[in-house]
N, C-alpha and C positions, 0 to 999 in steps of 0.2 A: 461448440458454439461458445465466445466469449460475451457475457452479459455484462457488462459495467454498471454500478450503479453508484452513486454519487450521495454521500451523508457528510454532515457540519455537526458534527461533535466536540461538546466544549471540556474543558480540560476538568479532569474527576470524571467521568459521564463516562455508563459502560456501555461499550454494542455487542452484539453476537454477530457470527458467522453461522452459515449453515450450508452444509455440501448437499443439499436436496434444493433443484430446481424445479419450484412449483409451475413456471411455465412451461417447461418441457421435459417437467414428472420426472425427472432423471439427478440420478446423481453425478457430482462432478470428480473428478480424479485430482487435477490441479485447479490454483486458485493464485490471482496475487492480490495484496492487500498492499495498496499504494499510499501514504499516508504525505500530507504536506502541514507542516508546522506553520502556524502564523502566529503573529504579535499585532492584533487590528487588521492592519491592510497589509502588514512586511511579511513575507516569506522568511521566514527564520529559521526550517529546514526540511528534511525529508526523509523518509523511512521508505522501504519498498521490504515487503514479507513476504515468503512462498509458503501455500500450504499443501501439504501432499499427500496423497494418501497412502497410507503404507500397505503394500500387495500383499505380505503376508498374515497383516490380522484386519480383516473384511473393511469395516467402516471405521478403523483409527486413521487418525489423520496426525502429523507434527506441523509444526512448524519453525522456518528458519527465516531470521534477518539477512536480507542480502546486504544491503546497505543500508547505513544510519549517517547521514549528516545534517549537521548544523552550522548554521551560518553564525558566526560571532558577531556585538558589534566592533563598528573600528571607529573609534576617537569616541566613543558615545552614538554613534548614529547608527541606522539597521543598513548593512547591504542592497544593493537596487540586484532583487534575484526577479525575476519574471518566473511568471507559469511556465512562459512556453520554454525556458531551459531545464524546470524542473522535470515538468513530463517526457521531454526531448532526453533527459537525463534515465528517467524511471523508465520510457521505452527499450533504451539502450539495453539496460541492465536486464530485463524479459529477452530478448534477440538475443542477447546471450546465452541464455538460459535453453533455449529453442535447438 
């Protein structure tokens, strides 16, 4: 069962993960941690992280960057990126994964 949940974290500011789901008591095996970079309102870029759990020591877990991009600006002004190519983007890259 994937759980999405949605947090606005500003730049310096620490969050944690945690592979125990308090709503269905269970722990999770995979995980991805989809990040979208802003500047205000502009999409400036995006991050997409897997985190795994490794089979042969119980509850460690790594993780790896799938993909890291940034949008530069051009002439001085921010890129017109939408949501919906970024997530159309970070979906891709899970379906891959799968």
């Amino acid at each position: 069962m994937m759980i999405a949940k949605s947090v606005i974290v500003g730049s310096g500011e620490t969050i944690y993960w945690s592979a125990f789901n308090n709503e269905t008591e269970t722990w999770t095996d995979l995980a991805y941690v989809q990040i979208v970079l802003k500047e205000k309102e502009n999409i400036i870029g995006y991050a997409i992280i897997e985190i795994k759990k490794d089979p042969e020591f119980g509850l460690n877990y790594h993780a790896e960057t799938l993909k890291s991009i940034i949008f530069p600006k051009v002439k001085e002004h921010y890129q017109s990126i939408t949501e919906e190519y970024v997530n159309t983007a970070m979906a891709n890259i899970i379906a891959e994964r799968d």
